[in-house]
C-alpha positions in Angstrom: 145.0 112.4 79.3 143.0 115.6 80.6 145.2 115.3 84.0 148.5 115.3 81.8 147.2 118.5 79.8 146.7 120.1 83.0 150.0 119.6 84.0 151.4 120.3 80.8 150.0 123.6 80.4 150.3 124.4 84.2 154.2 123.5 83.5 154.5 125.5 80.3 152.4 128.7 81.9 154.4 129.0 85.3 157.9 128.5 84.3 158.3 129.5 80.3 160.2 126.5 79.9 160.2 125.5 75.6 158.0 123.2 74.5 161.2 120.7 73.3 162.2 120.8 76.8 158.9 120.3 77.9 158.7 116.9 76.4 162.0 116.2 76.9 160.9 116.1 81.0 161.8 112.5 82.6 160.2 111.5 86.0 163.2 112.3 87.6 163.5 115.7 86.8 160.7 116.9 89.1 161.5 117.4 92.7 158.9 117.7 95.0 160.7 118.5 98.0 162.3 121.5 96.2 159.1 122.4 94.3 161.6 122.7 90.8 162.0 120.9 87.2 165.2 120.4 86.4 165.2 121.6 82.8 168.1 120.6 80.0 168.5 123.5 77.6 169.1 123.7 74.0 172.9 124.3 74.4 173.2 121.9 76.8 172.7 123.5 80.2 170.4 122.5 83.1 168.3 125.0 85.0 166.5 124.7 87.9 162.9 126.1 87.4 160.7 127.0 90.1 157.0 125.5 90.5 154.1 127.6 91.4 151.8 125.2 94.0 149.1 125.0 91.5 151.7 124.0 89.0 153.1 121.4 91.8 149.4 120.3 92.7 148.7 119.1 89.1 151.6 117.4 88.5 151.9 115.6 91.5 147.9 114.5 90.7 149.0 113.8 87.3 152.0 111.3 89.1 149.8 109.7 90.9 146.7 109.2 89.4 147.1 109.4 85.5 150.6 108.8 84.5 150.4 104.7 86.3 147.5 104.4 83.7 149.4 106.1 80.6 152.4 103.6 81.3 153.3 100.9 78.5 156.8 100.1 79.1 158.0 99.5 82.9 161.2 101.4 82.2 159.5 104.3 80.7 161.7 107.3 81.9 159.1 110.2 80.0 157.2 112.6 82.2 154.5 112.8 79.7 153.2 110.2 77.8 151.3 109.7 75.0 148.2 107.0 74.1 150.6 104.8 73.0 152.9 105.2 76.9 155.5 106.3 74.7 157.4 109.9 75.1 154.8 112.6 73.6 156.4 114.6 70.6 156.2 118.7 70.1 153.9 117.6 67.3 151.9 115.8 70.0 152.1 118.6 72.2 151.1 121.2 69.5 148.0 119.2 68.5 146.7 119.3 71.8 147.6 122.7 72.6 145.5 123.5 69.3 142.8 121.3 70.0 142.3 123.5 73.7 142.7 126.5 71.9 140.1 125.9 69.0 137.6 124.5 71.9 138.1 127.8 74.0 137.6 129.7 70.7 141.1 131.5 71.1 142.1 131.5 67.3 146.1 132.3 67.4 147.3 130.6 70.6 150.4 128.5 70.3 153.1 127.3 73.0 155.6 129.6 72.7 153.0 132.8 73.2 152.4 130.9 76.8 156.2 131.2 76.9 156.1 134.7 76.0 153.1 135.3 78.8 154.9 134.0 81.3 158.1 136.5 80.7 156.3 138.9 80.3 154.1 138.6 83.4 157.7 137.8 85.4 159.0 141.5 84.6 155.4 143.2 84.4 155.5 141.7 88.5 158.9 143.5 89.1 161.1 140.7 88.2 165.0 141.9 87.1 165.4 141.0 83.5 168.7 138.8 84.3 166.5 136.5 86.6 164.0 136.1 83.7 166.8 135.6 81.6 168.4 132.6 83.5 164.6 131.6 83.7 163.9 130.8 79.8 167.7 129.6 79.4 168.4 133.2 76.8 172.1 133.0 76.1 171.8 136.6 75.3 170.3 139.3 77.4 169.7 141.3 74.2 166.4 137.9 73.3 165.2 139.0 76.8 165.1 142.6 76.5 162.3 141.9 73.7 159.9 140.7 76.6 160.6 144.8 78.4 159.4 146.6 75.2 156.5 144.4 74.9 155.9 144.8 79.2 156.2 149.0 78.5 154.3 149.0 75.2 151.1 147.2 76.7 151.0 150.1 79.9 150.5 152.4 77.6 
């Protein structure tokens, strides 16, 4: 289960994808060749999100080592499993992120601030805001241009 964190949160961290999509993640949606997930949004579209090589590292580890053992059900399409080899839930998800984050001592850390990190480390790194737009799957560009005035506010 540690491996499948790791990936988890590697996942979460380097592309800002939600946490419903998250678990929503099949098997097939990872391409190694292409280094991407192929991510199903809320309103129905699919995006291609890139994968840092620590982010492909982990998961590919995760693959290959943990996930065989997780495994319940031979036709089990989930990425990430749960004790039970079932798909895990956001409640799942929550609970462990939680559970890290009360270990660590880090009172106030929930998945969607990692979400937040990660856009705002995208434009802090030069990043255009329509790119990190298209990345966490905004409709609007006006929900992205929330990430900039946090990015300028923390300069100063």
């Amino acid at each position: 289960m540690g491996m499948r964190d790791l990936a988890m949160l590697h996942l979460l961290y380097a592309t800002g994808i939600r946490t419903s999509e998250l678990v929503s993640l099949d098997v097939d949606d990872f391409c190694a060749q292409d280094a991407v997930i192929k991510c199903a949004g809320a309103r129905g579209n699919v995006r291609l999100l890139p994968l840092t090589s620590a982010a492909m590292n982990v998961l590919e580890l995760y693959l290959a080592r943990a996930r065989p053992h997780c495994t319940r059900h031979a036709n089990e399409q989930a990425l990430f499993l749960n004790h039970h080899g079932d798909r895990l839930t956001r409640q799942g998800f929550w609970l462990i992120i939680k559970g890290y984050a009360r270990r660590a001592g880090i009172e106030d850390l929930t998945p969607h601030k990692l979400r937040h990190s990660f856009a705002m480390l995208m434009l802090d790194s030069g990043m255009d805001l329509g790119s990190v737009q298209e990345l966490l799957g905004h409709a609007h560009i006006s929900t992205t241009q929330f990430y900039c005035q946090l990015v300028s506010t923390q300069g100063k």
